[in-house]
C-alpha positions in Angstrom: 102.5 107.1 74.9 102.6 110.3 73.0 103.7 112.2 75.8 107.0 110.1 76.0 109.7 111.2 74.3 111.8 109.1 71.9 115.3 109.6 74.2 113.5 109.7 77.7 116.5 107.7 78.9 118.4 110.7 78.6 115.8 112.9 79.0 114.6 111.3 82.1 117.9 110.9 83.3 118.9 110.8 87.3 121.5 112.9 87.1 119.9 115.3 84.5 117.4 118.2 85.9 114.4 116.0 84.7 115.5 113.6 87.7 112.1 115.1 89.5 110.0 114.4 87.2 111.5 110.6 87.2 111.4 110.2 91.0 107.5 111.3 90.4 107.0 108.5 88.4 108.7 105.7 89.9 107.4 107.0 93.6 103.9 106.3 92.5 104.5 103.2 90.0 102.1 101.2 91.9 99.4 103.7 92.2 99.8 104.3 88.3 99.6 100.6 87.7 96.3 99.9 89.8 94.9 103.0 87.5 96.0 101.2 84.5 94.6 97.6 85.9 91.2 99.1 86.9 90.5 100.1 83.2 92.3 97.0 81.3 95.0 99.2 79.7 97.5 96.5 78.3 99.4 98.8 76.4 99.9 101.5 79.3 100.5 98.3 81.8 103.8 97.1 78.8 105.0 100.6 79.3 104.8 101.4 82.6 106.9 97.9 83.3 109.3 98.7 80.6 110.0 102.6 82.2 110.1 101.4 85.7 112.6 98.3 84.5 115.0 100.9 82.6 114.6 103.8 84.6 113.7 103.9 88.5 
């Protein structure tokens, strides 16, 4: 959670150059969130959801 920046709406942006680094995450939501579910990681499960919801 540290890694995510307070504005990563705009940071993270689609039509900003960070739009990549967005596609990267939302391509791979699902393998992200089996990671998270393996281990039991509530928190990184919430904010996953809540990126992918507002974001991709």
């Amino acid at each position: 959670m540290t890694f995510i920046p307070d504005d990563y709406k705009t940071f993270f942006s689609k039509n900003g150059d960070n739009k990549d680094i967005l596609y990267h995450i939302c391509a791979n939501v699902f393998y992200i969130s089996d990671l998270f579910d393996e281990y039991e990681y509530e928190k990184g499960i919430k904010i996953l959801e809540q990126a992918e919801l507002e974001c991709c």
